[in-house]
PyMOL Python script that loads the backbone (N, CA, C, O; Angstrom):
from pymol import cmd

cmd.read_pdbstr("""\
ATOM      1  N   UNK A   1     -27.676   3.650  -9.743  1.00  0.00           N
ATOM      2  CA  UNK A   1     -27.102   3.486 -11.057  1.00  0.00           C
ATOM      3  C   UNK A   1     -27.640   2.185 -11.646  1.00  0.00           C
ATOM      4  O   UNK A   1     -27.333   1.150 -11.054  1.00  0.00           O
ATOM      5  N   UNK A   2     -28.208   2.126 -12.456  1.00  0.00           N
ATOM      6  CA  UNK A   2     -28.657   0.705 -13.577  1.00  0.00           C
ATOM      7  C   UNK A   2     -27.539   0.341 -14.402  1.00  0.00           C
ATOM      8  O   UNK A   2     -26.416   0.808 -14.593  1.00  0.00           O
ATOM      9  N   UNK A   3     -28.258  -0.733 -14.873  1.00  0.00           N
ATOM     10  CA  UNK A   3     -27.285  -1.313 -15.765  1.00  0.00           C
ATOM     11  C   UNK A   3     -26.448  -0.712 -16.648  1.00  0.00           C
ATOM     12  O   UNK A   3     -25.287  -1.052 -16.877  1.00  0.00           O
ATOM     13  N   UNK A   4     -27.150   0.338 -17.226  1.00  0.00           N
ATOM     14  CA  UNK A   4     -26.779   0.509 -18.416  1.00  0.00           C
ATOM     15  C   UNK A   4     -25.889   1.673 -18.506  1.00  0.00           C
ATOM     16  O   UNK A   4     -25.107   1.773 -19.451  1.00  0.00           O
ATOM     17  N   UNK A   5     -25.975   2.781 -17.352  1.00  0.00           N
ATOM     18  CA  UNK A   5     -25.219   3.390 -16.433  1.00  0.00           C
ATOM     19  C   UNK A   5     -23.773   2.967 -16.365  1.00  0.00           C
ATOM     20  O   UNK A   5     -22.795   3.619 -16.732  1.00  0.00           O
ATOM     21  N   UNK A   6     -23.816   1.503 -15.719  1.00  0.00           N
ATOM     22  CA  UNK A   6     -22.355   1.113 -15.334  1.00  0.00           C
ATOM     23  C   UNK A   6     -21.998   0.663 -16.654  1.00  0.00           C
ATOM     24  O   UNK A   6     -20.855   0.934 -17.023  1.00  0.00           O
ATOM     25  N   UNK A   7     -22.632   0.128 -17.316  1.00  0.00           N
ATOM     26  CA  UNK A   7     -21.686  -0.542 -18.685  1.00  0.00           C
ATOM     27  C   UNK A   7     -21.130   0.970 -19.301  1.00  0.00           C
ATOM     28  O   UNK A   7     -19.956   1.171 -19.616  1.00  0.00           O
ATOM     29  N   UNK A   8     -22.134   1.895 -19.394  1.00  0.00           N
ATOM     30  CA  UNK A   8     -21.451   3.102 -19.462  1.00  0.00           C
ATOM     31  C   UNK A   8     -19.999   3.728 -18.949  1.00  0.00           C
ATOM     32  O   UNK A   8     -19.021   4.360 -19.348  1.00  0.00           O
ATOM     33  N   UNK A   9     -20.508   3.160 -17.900  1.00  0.00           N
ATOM     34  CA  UNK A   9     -19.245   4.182 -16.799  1.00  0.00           C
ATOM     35  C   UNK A   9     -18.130   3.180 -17.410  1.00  0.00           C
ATOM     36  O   UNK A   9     -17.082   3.775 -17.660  1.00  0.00           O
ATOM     37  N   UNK A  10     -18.117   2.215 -17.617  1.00  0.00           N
ATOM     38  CA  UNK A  10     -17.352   1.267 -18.278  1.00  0.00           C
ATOM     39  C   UNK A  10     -16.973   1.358 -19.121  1.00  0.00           C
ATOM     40  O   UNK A  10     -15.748   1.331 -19.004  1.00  0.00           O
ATOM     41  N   UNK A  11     -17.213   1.450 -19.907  1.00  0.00           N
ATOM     42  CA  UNK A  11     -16.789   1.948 -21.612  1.00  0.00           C
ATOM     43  C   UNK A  11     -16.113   3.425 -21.387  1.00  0.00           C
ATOM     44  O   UNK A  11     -15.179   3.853 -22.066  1.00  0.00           O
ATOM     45  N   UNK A  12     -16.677   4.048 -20.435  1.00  0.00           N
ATOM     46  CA  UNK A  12     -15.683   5.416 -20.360  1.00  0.00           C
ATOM     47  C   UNK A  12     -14.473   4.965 -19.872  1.00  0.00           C
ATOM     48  O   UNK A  12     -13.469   5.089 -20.573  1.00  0.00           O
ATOM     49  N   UNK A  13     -14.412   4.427 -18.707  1.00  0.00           N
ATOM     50  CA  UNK A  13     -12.768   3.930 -18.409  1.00  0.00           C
ATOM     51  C   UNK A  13     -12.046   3.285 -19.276  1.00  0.00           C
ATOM     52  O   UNK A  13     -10.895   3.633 -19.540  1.00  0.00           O
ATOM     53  N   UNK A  14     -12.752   2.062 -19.933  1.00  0.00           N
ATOM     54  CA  UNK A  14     -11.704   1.598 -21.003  1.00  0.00           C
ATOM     55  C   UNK A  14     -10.852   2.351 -21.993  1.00  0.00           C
ATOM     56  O   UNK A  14      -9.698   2.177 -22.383  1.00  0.00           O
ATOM     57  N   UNK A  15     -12.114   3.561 -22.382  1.00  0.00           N
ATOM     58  CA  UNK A  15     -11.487   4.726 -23.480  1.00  0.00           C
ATOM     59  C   UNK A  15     -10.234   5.310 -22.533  1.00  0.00           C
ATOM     60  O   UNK A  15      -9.036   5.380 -22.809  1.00  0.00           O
ATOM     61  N   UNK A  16     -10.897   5.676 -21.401  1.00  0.00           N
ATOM     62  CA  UNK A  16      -9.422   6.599 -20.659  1.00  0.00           C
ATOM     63  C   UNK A  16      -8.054   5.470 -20.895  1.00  0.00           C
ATOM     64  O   UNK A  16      -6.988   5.792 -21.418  1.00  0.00           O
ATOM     65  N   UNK A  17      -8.339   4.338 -20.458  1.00  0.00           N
ATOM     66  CA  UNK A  17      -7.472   3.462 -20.347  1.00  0.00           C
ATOM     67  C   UNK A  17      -6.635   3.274 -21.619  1.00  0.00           C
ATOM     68  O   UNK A  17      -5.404   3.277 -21.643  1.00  0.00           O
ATOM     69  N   UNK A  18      -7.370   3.126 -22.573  1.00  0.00           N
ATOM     70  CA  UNK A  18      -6.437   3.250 -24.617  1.00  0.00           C
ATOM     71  C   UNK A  18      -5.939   4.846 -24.506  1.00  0.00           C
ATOM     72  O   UNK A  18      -4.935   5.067 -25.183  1.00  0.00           O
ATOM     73  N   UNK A  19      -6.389   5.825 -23.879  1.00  0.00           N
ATOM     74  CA  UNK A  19      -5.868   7.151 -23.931  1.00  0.00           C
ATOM     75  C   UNK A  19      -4.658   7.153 -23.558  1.00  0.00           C
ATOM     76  O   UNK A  19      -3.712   7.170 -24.345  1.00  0.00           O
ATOM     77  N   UNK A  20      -4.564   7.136 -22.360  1.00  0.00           N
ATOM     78  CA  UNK A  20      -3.450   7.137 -21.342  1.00  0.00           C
ATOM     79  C   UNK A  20      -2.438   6.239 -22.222  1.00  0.00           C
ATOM     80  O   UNK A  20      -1.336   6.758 -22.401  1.00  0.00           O
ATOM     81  N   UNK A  21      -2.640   5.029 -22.771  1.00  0.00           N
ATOM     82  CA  UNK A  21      -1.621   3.726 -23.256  1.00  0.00           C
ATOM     83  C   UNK A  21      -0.978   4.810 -24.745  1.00  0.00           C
ATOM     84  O   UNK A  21       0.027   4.719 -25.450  1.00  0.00           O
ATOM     85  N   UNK A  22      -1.944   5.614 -24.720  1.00  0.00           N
ATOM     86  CA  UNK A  22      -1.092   6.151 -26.412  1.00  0.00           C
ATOM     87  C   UNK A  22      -0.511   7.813 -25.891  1.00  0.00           C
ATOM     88  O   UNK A  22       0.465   8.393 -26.367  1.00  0.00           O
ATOM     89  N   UNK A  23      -1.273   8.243 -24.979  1.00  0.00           N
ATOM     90  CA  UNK A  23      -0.338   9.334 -24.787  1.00  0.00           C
ATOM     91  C   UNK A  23       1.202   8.801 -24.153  1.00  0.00           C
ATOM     92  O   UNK A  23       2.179   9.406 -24.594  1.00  0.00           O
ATOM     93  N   UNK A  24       1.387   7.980 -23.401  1.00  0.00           N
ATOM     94  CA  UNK A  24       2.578   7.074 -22.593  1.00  0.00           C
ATOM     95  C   UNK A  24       3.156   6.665 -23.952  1.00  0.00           C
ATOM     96  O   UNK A  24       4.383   6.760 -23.981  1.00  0.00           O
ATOM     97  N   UNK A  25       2.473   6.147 -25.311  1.00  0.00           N
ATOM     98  CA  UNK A  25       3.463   6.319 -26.569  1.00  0.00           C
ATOM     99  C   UNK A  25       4.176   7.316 -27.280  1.00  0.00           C
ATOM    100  O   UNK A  25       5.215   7.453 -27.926  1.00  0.00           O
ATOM    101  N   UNK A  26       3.518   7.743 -27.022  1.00  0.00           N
ATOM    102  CA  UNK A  26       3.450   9.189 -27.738  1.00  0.00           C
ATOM    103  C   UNK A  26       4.971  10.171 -27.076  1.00  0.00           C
ATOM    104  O   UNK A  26       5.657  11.074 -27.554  1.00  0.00           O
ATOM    105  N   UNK A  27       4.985   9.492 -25.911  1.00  0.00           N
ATOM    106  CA  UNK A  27       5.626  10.504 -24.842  1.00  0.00           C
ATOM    107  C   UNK A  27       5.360  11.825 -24.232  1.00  0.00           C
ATOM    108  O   UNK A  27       6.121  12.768 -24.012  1.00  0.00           O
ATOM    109  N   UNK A  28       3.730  11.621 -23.946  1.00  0.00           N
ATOM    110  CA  UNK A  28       3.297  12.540 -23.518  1.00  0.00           C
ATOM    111  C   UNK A  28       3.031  12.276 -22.309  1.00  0.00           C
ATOM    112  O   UNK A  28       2.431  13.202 -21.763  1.00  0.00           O
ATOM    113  N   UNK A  29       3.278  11.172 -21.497  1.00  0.00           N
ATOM    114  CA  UNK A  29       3.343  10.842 -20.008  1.00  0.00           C
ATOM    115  C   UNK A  29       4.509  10.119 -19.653  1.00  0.00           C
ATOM    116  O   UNK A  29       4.980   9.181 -20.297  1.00  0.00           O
ATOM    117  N   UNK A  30       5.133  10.790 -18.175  1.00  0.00           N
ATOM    118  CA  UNK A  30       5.783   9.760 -17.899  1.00  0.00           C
ATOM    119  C   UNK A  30       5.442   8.250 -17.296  1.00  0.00           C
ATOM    120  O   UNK A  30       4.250   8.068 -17.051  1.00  0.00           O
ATOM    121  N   UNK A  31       6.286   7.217 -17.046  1.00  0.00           N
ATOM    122  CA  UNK A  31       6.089   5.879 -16.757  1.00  0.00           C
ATOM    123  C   UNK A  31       5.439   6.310 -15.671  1.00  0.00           C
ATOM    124  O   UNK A  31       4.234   6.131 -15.849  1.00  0.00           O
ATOM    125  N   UNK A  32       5.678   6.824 -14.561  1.00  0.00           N
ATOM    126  CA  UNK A  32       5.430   6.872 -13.210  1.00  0.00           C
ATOM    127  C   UNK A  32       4.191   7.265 -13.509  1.00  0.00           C
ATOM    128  O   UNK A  32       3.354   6.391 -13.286  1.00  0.00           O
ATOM    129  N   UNK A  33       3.845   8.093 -13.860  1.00  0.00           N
ATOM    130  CA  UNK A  33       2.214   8.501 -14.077  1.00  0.00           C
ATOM    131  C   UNK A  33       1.311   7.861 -15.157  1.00  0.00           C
ATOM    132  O   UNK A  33       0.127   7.596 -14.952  1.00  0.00           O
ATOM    133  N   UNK A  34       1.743   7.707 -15.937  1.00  0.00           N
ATOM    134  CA  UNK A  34       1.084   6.331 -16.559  1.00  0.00           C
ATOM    135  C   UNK A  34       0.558   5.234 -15.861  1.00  0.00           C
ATOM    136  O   UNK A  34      -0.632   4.936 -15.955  1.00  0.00           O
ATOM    137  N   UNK A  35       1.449   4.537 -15.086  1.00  0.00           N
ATOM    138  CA  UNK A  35       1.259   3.484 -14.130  1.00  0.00           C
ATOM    139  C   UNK A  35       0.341   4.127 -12.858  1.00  0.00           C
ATOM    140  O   UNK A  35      -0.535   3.290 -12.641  1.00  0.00           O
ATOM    141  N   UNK A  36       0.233   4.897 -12.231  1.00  0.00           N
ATOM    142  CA  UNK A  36      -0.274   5.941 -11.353  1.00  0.00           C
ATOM    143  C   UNK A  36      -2.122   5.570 -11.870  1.00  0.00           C
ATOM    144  O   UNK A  36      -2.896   4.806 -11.295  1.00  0.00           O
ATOM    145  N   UNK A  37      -2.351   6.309 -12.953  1.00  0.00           N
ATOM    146  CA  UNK A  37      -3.299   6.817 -13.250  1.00  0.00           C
ATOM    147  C   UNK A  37      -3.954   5.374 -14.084  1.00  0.00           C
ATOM    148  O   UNK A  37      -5.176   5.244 -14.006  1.00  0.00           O
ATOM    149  N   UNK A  38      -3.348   4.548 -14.691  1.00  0.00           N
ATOM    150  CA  UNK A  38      -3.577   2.886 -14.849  1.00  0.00           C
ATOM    151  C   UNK A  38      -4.148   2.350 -13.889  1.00  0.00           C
ATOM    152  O   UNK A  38      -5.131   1.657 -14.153  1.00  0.00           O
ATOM    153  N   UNK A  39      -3.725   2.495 -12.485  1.00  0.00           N
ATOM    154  CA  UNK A  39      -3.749   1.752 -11.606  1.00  0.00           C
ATOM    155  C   UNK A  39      -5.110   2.349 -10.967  1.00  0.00           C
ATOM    156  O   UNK A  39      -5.691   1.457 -10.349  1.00  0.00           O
ATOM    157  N   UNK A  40      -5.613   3.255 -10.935  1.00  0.00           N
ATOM    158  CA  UNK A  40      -6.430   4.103 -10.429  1.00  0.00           C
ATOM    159  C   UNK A  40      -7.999   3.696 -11.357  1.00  0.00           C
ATOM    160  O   UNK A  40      -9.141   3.424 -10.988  1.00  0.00           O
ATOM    161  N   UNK A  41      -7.416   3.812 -12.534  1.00  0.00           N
ATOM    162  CA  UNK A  41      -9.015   3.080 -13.380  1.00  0.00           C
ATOM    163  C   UNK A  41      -8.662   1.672 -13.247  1.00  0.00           C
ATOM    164  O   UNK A  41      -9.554   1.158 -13.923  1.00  0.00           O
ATOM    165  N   UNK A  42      -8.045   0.852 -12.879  1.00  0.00           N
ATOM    166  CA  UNK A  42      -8.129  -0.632 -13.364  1.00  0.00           C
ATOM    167  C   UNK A  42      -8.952  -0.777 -11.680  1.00  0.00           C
ATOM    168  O   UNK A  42      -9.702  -1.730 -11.468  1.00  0.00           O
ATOM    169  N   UNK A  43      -8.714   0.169 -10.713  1.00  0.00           N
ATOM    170  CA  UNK A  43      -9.540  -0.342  -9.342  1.00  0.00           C
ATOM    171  C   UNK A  43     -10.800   0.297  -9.560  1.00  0.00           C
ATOM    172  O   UNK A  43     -11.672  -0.318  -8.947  1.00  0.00           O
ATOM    173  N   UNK A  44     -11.199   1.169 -10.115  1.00  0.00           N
ATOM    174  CA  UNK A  44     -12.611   1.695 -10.362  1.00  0.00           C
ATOM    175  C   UNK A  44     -13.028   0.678 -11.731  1.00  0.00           C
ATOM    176  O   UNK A  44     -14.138   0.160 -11.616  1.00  0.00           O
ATOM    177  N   UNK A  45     -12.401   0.399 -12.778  1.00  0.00           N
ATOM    178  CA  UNK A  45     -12.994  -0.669 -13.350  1.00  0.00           C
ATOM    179  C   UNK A  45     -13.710  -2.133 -12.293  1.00  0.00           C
ATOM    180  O   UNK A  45     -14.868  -2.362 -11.942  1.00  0.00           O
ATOM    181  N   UNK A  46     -12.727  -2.704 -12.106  1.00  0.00           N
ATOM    182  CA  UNK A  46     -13.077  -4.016 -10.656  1.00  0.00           C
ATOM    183  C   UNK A  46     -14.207  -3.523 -10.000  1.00  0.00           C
ATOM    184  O   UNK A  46     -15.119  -4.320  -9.778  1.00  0.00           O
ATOM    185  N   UNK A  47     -14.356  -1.980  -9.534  1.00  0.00           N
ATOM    186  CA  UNK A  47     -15.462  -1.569  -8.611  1.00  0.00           C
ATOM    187  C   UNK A  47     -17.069  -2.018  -9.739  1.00  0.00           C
ATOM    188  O   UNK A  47     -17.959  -2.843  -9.535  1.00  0.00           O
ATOM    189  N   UNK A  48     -16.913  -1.326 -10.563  1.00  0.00           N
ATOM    190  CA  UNK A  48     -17.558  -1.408 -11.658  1.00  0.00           C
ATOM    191  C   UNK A  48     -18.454  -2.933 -11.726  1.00  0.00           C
ATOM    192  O   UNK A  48     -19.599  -3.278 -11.438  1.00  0.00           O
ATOM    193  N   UNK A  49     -17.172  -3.632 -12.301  1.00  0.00           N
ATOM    194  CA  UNK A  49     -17.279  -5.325 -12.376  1.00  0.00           C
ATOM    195  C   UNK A  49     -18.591  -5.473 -11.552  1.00  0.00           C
ATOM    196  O   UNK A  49     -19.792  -5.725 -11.654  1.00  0.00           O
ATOM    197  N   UNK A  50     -17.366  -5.080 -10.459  1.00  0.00           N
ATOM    198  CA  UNK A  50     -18.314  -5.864  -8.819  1.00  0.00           C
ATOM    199  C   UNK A  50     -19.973  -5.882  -9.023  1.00  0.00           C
ATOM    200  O   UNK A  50     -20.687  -6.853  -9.277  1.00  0.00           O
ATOM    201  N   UNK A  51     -20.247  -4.858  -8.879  1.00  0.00           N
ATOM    202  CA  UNK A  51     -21.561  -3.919  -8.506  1.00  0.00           C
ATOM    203  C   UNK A  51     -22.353  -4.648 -10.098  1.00  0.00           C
ATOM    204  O   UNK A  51     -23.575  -4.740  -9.974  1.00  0.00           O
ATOM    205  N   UNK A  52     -22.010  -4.956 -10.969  1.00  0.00           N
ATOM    206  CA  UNK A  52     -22.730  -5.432 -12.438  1.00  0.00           C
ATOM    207  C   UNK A  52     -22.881  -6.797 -12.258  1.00  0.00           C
ATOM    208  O   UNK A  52     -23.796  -7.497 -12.691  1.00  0.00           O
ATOM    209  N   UNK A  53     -21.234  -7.376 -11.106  1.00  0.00           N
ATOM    210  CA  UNK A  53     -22.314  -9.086 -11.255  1.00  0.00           C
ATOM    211  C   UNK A  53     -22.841  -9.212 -10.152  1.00  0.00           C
ATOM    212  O   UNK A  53     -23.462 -10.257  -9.956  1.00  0.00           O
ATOM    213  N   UNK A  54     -22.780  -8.337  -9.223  1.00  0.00           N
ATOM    214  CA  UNK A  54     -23.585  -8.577  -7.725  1.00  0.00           C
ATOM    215  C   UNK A  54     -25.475  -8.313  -8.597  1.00  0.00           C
ATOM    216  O   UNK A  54     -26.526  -8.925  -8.406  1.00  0.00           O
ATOM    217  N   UNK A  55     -25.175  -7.286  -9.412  1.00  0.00           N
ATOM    218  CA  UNK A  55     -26.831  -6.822  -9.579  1.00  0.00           C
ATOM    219  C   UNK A  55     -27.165  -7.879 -10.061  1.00  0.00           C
ATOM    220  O   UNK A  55     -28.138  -8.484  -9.610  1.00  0.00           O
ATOM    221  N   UNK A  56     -26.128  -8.548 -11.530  1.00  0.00           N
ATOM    222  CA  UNK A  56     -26.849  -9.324 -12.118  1.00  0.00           C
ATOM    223  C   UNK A  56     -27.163 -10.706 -10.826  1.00  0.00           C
ATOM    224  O   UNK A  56     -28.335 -10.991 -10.578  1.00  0.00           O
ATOM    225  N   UNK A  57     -26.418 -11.193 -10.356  1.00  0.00           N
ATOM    226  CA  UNK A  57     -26.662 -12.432  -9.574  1.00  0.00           C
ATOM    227  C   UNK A  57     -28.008 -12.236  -8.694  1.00  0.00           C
ATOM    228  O   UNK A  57     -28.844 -13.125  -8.527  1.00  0.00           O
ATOM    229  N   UNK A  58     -28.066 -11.200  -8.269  1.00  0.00           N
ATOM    230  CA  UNK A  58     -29.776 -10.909  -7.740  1.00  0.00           C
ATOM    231  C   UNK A  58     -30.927 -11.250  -8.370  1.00  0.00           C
ATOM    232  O   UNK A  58     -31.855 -11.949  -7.964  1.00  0.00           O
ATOM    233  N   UNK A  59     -30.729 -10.516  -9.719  1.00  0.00           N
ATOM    234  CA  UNK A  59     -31.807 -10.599 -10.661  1.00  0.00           C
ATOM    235  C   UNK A  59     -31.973 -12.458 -11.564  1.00  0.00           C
ATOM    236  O   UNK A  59     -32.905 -13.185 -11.911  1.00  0.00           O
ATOM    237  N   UNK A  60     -30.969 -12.493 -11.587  1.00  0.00           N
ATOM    238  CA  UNK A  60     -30.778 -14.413 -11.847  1.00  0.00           C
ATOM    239  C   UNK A  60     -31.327 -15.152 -10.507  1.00  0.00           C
ATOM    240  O   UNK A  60     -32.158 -15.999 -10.835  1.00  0.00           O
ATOM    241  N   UNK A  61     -31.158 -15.107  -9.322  1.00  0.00           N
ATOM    242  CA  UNK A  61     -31.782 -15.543  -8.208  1.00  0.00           C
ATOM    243  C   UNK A  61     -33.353 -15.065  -7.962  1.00  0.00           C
ATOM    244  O   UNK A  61     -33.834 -15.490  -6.912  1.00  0.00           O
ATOM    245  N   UNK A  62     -34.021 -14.431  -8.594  1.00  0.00           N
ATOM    246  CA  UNK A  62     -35.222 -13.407  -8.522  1.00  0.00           C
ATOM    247  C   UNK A  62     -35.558 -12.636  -7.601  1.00  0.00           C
ATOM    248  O   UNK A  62     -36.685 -12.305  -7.230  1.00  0.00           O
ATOM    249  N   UNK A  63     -34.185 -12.241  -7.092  1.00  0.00           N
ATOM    250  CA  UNK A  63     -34.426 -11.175  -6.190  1.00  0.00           C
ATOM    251  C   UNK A  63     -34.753  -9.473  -6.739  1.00  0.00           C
ATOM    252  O   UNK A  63     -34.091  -8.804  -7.531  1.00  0.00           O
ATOM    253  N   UNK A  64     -35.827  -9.155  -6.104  1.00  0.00           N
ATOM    254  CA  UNK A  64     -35.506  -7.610  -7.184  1.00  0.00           C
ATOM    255  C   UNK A  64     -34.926  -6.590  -6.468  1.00  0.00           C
ATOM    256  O   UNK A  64     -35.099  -6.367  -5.269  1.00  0.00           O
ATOM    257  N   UNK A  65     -34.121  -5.878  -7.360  1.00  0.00           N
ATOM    258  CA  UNK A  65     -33.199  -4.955  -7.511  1.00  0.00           C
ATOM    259  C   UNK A  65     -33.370  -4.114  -6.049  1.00  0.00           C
ATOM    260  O   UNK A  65     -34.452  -3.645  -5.698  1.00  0.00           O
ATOM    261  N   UNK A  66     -32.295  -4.016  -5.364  1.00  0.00           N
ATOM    262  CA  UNK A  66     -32.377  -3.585  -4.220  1.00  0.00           C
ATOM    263  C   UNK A  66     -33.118  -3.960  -3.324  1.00  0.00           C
ATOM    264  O   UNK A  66     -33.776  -3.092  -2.750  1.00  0.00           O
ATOM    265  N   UNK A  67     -33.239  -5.202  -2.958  1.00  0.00           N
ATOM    266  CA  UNK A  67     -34.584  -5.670  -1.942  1.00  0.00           C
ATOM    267  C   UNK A  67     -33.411  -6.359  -1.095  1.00  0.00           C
ATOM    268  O   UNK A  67     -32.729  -7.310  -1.476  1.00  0.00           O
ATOM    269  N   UNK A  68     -33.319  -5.725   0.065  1.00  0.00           N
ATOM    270  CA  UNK A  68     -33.264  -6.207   1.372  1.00  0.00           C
ATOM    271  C   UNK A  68     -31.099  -6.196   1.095  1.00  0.00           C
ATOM    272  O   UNK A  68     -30.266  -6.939   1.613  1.00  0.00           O
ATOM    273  N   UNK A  69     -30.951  -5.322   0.346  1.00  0.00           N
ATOM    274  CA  UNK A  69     -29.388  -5.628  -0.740  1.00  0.00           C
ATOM    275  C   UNK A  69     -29.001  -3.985  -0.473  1.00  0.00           C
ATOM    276  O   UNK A  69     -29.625  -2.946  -0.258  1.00  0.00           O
ATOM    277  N   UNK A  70     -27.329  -4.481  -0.647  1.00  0.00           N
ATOM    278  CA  UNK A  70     -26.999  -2.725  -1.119  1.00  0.00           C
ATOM    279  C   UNK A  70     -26.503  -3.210  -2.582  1.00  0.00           C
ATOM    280  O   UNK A  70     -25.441  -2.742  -2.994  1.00  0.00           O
ATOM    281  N   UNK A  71     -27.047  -3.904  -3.190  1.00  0.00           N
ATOM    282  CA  UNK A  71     -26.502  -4.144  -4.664  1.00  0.00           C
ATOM    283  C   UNK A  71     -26.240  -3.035  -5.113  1.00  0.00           C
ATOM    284  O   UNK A  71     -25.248  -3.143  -5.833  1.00  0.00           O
ATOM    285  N   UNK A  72     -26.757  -1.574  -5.057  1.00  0.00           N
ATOM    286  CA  UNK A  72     -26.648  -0.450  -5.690  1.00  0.00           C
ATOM    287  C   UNK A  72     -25.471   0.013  -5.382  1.00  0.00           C
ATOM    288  O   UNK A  72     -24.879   0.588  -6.295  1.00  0.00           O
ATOM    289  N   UNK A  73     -24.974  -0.060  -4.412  1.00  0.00           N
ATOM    290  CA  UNK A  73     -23.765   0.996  -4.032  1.00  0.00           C
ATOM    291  C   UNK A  73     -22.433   0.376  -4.030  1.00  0.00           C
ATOM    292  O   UNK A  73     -22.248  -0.785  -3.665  1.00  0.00           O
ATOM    293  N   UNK A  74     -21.691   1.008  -4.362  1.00  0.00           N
ATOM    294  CA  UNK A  74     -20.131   0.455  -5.197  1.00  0.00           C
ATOM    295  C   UNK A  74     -19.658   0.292  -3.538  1.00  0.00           C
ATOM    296  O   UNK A  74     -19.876   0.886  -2.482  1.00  0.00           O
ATOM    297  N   UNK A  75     -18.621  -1.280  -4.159  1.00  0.00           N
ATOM    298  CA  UNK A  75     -18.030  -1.206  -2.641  1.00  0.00           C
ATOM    299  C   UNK A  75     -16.534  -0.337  -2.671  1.00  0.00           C
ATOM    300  O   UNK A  75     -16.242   0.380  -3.628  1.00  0.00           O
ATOM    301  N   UNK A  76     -15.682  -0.505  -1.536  1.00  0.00           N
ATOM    302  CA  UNK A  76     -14.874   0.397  -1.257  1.00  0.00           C
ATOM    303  C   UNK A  76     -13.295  -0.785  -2.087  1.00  0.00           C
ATOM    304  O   UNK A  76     -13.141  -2.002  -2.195  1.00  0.00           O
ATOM    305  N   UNK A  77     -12.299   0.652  -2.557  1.00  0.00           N
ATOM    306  CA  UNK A  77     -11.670  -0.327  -3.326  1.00  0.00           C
ATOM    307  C   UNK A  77     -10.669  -1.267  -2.429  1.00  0.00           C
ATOM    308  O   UNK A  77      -9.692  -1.812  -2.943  1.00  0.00           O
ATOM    309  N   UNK A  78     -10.956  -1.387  -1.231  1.00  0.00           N
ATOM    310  CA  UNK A  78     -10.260  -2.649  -0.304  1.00  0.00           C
ATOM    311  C   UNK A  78     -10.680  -3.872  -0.437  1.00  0.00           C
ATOM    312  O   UNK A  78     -10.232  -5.019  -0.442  1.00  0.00           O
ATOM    313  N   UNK A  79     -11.934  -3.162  -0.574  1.00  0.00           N
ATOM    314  CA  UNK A  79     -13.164  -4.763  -0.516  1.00  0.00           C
ATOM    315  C   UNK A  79     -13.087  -5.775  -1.844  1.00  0.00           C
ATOM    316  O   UNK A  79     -13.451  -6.944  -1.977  1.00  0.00           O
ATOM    317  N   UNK A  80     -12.502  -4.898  -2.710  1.00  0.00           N
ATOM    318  CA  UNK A  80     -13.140  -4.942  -4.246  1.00  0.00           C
ATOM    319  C   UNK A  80     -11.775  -6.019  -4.490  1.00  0.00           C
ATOM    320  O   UNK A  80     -11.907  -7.184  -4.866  1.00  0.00           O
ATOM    321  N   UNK A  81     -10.301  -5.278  -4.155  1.00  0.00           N
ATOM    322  CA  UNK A  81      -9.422  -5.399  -4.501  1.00  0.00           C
ATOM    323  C   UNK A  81      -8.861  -6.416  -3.378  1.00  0.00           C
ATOM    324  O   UNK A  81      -7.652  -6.520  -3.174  1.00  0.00           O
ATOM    325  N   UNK A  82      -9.835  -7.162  -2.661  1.00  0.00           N
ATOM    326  CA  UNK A  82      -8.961  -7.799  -1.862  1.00  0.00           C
ATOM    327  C   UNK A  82      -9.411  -9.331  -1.662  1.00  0.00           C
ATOM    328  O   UNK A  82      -8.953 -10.057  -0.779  1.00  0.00           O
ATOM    329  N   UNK A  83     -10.590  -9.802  -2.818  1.00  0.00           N
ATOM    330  CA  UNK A  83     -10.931 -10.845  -2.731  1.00  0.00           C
ATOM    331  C   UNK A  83      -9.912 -12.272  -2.985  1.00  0.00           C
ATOM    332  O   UNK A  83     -10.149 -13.411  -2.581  1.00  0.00           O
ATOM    333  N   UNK A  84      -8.690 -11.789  -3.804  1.00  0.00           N
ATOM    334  CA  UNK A  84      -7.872 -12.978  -3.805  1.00  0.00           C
ATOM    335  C   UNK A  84      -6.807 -13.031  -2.559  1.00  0.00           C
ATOM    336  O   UNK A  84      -5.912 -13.868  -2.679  1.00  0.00           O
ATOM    337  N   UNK A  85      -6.811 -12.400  -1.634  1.00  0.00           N
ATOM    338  CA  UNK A  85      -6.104 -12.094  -0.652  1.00  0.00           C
ATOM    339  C   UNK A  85      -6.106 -12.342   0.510  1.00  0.00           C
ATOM    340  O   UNK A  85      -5.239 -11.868   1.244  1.00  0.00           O
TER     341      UNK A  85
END
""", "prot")
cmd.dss("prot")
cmd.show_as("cartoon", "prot")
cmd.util.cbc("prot")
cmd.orient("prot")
């Protein structure tokens, strides 16, 4: 996946993310699943994050793209979600 890929995949979650916030207005979701399905893109967002500043920090160091790296591959959401921890 390249850059432009994930900023993609990115911009799709955010949209889901304003979706979900107005159907939950709307009263077309309940709280429990609102929060459920919130919680589920805000850890695939972070995954996202990850993998965009790991690539970029490679390419700022002049390393190229996948050399001797798994910069490409999303980490797992333990890893992602557990750096302040």
């Amino acid at each position: 996946m390249d850059e432009k890929e994930i900023l993609a995949r990115i911009d799709d979650y955010v949209g889901e993310e304003q979706r979900l916030r107005e159907r939950y207005q709307r009263g077309e979701l309940g709280r429990d699943e609102e929060h459920r399905r919130l919680e589920r893109l805000e850890v695939a967002l972070d995954q996202c994050w990850d993998l965009l500043r790991r690539r970029r920090a490679r390419l700022e160091a002049g390393l190229a793209e996948g050399e001797g790296s798994d910069d490409t591959a999303v980490r797992p959401p333990d890893e992602v979600e557990g750096y302040l921890q």
